[in-house]
Backbone as JSON, one array per atom type, in Angstrom:
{
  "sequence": "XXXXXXXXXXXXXXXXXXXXXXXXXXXXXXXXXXXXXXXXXXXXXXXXXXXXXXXXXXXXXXXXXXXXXXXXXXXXXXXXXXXXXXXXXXXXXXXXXXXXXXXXXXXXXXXXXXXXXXXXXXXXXXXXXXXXXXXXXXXXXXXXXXXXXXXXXXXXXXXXXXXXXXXXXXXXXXXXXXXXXXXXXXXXXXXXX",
  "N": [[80.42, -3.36, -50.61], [77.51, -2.24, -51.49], [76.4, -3.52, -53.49], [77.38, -5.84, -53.42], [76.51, -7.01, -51.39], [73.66, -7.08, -52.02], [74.01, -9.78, -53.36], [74.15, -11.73, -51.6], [73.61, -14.45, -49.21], [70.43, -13.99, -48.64], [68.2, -14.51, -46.6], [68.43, -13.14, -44.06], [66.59, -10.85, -44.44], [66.39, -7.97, -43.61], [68.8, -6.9, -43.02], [69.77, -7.52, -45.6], [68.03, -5.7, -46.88], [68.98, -3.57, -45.27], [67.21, -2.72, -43.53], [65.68, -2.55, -40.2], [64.62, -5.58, -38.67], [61.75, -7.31, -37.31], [61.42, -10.71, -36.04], [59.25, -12.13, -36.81], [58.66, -10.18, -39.35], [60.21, -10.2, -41.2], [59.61, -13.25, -41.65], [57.05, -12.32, -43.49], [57.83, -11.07, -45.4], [59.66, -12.46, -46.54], [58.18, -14.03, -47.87], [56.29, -13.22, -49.52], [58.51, -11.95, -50.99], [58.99, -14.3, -52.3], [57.05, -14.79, -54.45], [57.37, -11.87, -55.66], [59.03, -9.95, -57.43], [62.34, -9.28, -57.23], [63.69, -6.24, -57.5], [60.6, -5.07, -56.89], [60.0, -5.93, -54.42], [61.6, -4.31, -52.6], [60.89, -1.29, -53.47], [58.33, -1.91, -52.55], [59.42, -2.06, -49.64], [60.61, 0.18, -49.29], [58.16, 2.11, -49.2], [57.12, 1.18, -47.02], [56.12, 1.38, -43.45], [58.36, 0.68, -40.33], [58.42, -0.09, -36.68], [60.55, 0.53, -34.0], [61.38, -1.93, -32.7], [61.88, -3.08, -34.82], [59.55, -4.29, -36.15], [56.07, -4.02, -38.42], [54.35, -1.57, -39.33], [53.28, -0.18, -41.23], [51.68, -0.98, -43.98], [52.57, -0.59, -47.63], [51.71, -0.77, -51.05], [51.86, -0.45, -54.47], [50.92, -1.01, -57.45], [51.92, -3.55, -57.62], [51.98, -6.75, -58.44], [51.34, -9.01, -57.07], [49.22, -11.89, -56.24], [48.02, -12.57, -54.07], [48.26, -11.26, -49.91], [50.64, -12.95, -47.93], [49.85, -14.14, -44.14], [49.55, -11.32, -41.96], [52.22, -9.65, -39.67], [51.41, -9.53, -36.4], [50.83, -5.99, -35.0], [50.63, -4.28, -37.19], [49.49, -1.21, -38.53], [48.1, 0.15, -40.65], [47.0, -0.67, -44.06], [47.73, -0.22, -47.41], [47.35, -0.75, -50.9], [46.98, -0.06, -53.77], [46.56, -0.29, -57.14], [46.56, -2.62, -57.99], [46.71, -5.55, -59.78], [45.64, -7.97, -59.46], [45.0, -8.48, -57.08], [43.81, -10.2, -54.42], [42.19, -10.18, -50.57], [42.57, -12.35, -47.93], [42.09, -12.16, -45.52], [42.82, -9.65, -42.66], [45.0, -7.79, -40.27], [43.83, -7.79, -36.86], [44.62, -5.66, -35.58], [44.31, -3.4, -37.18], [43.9, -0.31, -38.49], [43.63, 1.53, -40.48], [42.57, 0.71, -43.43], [43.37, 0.96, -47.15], [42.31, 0.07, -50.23], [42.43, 0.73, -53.5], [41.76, 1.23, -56.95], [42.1, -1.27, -57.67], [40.63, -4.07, -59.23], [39.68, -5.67, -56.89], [37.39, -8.04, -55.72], [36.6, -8.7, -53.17], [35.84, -7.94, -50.03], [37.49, -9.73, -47.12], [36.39, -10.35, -43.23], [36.25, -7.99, -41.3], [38.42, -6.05, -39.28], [37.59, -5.42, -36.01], [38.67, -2.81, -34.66], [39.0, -1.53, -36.91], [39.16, 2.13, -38.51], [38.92, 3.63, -40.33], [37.91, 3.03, -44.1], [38.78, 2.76, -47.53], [37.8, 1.73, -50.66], [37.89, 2.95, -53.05], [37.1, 2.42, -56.47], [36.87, -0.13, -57.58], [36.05, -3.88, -57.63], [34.18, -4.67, -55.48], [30.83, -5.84, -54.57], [29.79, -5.71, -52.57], [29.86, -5.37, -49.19], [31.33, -6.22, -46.46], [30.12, -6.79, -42.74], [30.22, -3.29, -41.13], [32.95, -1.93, -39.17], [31.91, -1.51, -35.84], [33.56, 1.15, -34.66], [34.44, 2.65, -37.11], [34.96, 5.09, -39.19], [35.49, 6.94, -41.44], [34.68, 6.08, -44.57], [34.86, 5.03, -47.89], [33.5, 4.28, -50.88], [33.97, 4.85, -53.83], [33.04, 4.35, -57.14], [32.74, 1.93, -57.06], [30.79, -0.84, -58.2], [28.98, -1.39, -56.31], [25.9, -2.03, -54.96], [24.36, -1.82, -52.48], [24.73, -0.7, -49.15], [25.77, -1.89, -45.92], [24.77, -2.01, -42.39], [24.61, 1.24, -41.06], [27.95, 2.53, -39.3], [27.73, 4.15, -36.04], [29.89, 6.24, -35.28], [30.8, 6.85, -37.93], [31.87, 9.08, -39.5], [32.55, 10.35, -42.44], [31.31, 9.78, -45.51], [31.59, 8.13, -48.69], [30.03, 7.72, -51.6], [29.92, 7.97, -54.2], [29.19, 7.48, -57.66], [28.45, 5.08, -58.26], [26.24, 1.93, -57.71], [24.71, 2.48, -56.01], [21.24, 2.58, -54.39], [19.34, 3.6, -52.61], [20.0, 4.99, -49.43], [21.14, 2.98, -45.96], [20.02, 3.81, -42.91], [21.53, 7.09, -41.68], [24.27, 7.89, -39.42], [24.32, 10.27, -36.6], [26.16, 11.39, -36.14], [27.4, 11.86, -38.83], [29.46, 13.69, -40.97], [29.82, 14.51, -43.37], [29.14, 13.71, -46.5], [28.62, 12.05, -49.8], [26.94, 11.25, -52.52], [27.2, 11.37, -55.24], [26.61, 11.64, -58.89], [24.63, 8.68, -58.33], [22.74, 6.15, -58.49], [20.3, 7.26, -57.14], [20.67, 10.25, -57.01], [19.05, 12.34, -57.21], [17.19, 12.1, -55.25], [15.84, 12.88, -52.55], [14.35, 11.49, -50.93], [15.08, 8.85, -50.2], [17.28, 9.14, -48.76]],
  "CA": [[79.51, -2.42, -51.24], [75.64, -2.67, -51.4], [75.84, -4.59, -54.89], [78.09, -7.51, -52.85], [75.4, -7.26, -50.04], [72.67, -7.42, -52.09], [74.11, -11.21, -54.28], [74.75, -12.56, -51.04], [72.53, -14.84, -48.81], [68.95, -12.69, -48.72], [67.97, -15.22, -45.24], [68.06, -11.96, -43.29], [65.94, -9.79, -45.67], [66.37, -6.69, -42.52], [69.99, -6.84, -43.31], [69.8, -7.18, -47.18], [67.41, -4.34, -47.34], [69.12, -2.08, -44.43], [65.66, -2.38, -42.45], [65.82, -3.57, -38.88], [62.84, -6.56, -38.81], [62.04, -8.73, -35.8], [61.21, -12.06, -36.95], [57.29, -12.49, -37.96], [58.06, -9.55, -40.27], [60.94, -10.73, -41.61], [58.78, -13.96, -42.55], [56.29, -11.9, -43.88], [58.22, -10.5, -46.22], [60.61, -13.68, -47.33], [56.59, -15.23, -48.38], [56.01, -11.68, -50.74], [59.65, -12.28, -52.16], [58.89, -15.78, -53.37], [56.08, -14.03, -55.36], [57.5, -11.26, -56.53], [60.36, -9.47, -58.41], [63.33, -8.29, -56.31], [63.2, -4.28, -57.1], [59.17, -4.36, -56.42], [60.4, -5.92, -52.85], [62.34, -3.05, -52.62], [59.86, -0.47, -53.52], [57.46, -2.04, -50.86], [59.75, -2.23, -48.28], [60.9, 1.89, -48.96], [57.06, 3.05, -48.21], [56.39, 0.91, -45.44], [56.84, 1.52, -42.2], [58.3, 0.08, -39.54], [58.48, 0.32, -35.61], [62.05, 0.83, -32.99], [61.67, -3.43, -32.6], [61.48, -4.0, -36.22], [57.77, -4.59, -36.06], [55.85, -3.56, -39.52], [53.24, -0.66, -39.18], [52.4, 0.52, -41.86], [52.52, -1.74, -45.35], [52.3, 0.14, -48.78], [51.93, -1.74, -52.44], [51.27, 0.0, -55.7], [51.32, -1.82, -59.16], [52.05, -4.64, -57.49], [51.64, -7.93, -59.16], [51.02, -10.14, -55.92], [47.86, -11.93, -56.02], [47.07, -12.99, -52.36], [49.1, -11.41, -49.16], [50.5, -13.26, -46.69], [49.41, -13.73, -43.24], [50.53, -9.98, -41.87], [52.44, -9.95, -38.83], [50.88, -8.31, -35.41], [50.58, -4.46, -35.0], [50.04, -3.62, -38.77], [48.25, -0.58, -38.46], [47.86, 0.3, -42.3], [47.01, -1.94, -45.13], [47.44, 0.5, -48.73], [47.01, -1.65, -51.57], [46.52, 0.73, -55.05], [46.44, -0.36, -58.71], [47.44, -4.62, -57.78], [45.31, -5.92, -60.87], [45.36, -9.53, -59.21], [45.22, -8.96, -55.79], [42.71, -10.54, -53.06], [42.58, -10.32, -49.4], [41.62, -13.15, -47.15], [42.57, -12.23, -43.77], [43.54, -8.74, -42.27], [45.42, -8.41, -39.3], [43.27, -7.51, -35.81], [45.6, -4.11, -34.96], [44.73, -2.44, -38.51], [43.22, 0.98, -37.98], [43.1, 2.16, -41.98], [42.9, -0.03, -44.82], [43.04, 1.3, -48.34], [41.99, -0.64, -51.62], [41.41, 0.83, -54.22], [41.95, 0.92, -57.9], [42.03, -2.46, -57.86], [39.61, -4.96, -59.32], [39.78, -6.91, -55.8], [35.84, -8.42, -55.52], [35.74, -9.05, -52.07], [37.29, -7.67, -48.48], [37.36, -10.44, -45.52], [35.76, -9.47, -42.2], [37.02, -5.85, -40.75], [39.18, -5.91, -37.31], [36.86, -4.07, -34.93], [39.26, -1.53, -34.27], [39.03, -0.34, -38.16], [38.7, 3.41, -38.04], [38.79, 4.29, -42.5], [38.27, 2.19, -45.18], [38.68, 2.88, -48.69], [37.84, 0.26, -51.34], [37.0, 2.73, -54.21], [37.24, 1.77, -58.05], [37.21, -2.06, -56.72], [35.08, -4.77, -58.42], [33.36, -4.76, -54.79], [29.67, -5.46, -54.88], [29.01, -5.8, -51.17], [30.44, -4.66, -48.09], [30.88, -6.83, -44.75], [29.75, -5.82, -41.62], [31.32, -2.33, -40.45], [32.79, -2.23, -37.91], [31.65, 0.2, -35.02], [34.66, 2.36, -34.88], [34.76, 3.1, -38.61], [34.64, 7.23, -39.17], [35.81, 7.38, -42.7], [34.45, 5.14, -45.95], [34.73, 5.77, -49.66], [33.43, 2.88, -51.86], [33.34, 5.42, -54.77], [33.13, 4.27, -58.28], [32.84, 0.2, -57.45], [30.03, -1.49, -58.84], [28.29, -1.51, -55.04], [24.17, -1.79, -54.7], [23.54, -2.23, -51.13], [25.8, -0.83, -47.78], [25.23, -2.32, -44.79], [24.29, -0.59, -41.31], [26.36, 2.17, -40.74], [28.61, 2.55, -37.63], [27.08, 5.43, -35.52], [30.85, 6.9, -35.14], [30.81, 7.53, -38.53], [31.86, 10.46, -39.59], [32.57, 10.62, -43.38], [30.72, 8.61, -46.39], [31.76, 8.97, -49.98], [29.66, 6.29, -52.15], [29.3, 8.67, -55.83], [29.57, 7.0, -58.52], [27.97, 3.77, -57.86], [24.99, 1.67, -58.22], [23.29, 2.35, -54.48], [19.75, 3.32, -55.05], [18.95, 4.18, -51.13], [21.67, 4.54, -48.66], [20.57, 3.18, -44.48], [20.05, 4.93, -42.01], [22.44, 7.67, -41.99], [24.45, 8.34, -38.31], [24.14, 10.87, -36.45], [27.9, 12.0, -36.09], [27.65, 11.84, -39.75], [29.39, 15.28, -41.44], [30.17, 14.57, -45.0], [27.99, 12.55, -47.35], [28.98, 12.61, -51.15], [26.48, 10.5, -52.85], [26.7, 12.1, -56.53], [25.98, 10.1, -59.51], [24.05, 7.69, -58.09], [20.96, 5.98, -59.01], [19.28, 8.26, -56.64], [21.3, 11.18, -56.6], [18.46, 13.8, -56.6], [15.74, 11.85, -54.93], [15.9, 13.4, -51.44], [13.46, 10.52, -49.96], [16.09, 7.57, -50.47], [18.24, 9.32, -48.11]],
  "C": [[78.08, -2.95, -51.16], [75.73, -3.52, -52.55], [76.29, -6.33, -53.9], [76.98, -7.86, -51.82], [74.37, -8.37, -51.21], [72.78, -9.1, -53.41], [74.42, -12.1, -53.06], [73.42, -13.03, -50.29], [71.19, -13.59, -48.55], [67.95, -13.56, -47.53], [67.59, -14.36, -44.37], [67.62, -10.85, -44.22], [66.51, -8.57, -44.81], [67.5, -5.83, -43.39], [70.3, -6.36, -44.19], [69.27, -6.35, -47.25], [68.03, -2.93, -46.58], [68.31, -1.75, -43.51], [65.9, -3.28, -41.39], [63.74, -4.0, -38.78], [62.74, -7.88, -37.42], [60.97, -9.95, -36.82], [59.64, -12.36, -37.93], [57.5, -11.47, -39.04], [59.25, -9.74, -41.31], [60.21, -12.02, -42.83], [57.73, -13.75, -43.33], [57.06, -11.45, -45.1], [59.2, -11.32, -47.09], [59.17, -14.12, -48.16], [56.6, -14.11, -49.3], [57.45, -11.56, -51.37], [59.5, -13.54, -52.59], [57.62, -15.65, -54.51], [56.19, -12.91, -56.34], [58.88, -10.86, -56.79], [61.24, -8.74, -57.29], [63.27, -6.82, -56.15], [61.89, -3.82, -56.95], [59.29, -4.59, -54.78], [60.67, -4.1, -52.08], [61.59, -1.68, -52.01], [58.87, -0.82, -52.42], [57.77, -1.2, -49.85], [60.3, -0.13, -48.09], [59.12, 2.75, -48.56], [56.18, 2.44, -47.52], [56.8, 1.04, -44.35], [57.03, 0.73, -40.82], [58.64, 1.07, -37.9], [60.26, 0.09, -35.03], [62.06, -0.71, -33.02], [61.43, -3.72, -33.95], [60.16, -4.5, -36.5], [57.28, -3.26, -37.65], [54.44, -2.84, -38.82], [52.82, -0.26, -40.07], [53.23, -0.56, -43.59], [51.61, -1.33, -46.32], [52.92, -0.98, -49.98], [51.38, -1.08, -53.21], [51.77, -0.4, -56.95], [52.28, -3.06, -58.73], [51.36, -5.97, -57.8], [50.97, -9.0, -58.03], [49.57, -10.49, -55.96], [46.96, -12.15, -54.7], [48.66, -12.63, -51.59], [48.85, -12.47, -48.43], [50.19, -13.03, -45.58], [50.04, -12.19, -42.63], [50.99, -10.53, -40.62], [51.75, -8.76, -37.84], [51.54, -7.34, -35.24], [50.78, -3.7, -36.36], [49.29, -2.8, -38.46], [47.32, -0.31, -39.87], [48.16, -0.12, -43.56], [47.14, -0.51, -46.33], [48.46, -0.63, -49.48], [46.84, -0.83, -52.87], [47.27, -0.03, -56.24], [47.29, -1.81, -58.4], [46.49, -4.71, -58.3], [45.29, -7.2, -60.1], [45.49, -9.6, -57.54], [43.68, -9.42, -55.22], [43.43, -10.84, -52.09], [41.92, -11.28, -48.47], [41.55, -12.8, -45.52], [43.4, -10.92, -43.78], [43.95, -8.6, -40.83], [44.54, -7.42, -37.67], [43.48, -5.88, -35.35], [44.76, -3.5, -36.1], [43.81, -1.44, -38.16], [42.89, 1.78, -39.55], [43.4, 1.07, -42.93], [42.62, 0.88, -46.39], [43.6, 0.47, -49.75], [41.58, -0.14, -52.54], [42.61, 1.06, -55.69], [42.42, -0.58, -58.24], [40.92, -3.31, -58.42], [39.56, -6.34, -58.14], [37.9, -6.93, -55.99], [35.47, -8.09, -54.32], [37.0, -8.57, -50.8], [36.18, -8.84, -47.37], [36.66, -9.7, -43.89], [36.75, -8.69, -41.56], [37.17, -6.27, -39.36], [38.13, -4.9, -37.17], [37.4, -2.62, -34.72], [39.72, -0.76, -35.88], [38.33, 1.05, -38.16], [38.67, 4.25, -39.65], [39.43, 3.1, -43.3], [38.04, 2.95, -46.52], [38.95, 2.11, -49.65], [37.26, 1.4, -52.6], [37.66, 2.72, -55.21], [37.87, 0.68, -57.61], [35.72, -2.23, -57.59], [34.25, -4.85, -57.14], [31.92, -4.53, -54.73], [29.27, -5.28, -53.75], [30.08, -5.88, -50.31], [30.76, -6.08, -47.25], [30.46, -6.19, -43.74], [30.91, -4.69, -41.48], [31.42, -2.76, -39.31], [32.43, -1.14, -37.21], [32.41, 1.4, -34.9], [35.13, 2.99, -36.24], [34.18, 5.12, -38.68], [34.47, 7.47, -40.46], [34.95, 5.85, -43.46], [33.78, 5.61, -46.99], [34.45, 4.3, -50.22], [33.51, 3.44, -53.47], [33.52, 4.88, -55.82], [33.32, 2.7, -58.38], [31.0, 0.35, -57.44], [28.88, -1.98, -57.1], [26.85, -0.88, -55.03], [23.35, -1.59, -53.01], [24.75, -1.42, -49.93], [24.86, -1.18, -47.1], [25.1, -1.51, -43.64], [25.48, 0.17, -41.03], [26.66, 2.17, -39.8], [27.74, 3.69, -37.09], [28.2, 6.15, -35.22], [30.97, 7.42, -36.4], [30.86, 9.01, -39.27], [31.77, 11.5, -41.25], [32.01, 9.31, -44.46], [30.71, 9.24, -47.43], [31.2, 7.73, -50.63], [29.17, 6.71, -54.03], [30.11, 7.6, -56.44], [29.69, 5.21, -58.13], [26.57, 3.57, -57.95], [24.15, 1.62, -57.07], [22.13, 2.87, -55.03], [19.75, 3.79, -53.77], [20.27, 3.81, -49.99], [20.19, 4.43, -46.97], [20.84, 4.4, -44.19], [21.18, 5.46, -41.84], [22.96, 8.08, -40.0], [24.05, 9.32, -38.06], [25.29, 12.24, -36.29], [28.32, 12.33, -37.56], [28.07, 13.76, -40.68], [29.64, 15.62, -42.24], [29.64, 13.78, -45.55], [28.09, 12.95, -49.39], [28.15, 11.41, -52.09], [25.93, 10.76, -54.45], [26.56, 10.83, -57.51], [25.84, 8.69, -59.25], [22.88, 7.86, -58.66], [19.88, 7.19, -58.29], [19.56, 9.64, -55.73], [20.65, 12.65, -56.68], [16.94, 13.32, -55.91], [16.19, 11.82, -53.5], [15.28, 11.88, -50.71], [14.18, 9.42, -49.62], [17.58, 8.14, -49.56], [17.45, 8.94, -46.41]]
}
């Protein structure tokens, strides 16, 4: 039965969970069970997704306790991260194409894979950005404690930054086709755009 499965060695997490895992994600995921509680494993591992070789694509965490992931394994495309009161990220993995952070009090995101294409970090303790990267389309910082963005991508396509402490946003792209910059410090002073 699944109860006898799940008291017996847990060495092959794939196995124990039912999920076919090729090895780096396997170890990725033995390092996030020595951290946390068996049925939040669980819960992870049901809304993330993986690829036909067991390869992890897409990794989902909400009200998760974990304070720092492990290294991810290659072709992660999507980091979501919501309401982890103790998380920080030092290192994301090169492949990732969407990251989302938010309701978190994380401070700080590590430098952005090039090939990031939407970030969302908002209601985050984040005061300051890192460089974008050029391929970024989408970014919401809304409702963190953020004074300054940095230059925008020129692919850019969407920017949500209400409810924050920017006073003047840069130069704005040109691809740019949504801009939501409501209560802000300088949310009716046309010139600061």
């Amino acid at each position: 039965s699944a109860d006898t499965v799940r008291h017996e060695n847990k060495s092959d997490l794939g196995r124990f969970f039912g999920i076919k895992m090729n090895e780096e994600t396997r170890i990725f995921f033995r390092e996030i069970l020595c951290v946390i509680e068996e049925d939040l494993i669980e819960e992870i591992l049901t809304y993330s997704d993986f690829d036909d070789r067991g390869g992890l694509l897409r990794f989902t965490c909400v009200s998760c306790p974990i304070t720092e992931l492990p290294k991810f394994p290659n072709g992660v495309l999507d980091i979501v991260c919501s309401s982890c009161p103790n998380l920080s990220i030092t290192q994301l993995p090169e492949t990732l194409v969407t990251l989302t952070v938010n309701l978190s009090p994380i401070h700080s995101l590590p430098e952005l894979p090039e090939g990031l294409e939407r970030l969302c970090c908002s209601e985050t303790k984040i005061t300051a950005l890192p460089k974008l990267p050029e391929k970024l389309k989408y970014l919401d910082c809304s409702g963190s404690p953020i004074k300054n963005l940095p230059e925008l991508p020129e692919e850019l396509e969407e920017l949500y930054c209400r409810f924050t402490s920017i006073e003047s946003l840069p130069k704005l792209p040109e691809k740019l086709k949504y801009l939501d910059y409501s209560l802000t410090p300088f949310e009716n002073d046309f010139e600061a755009i």
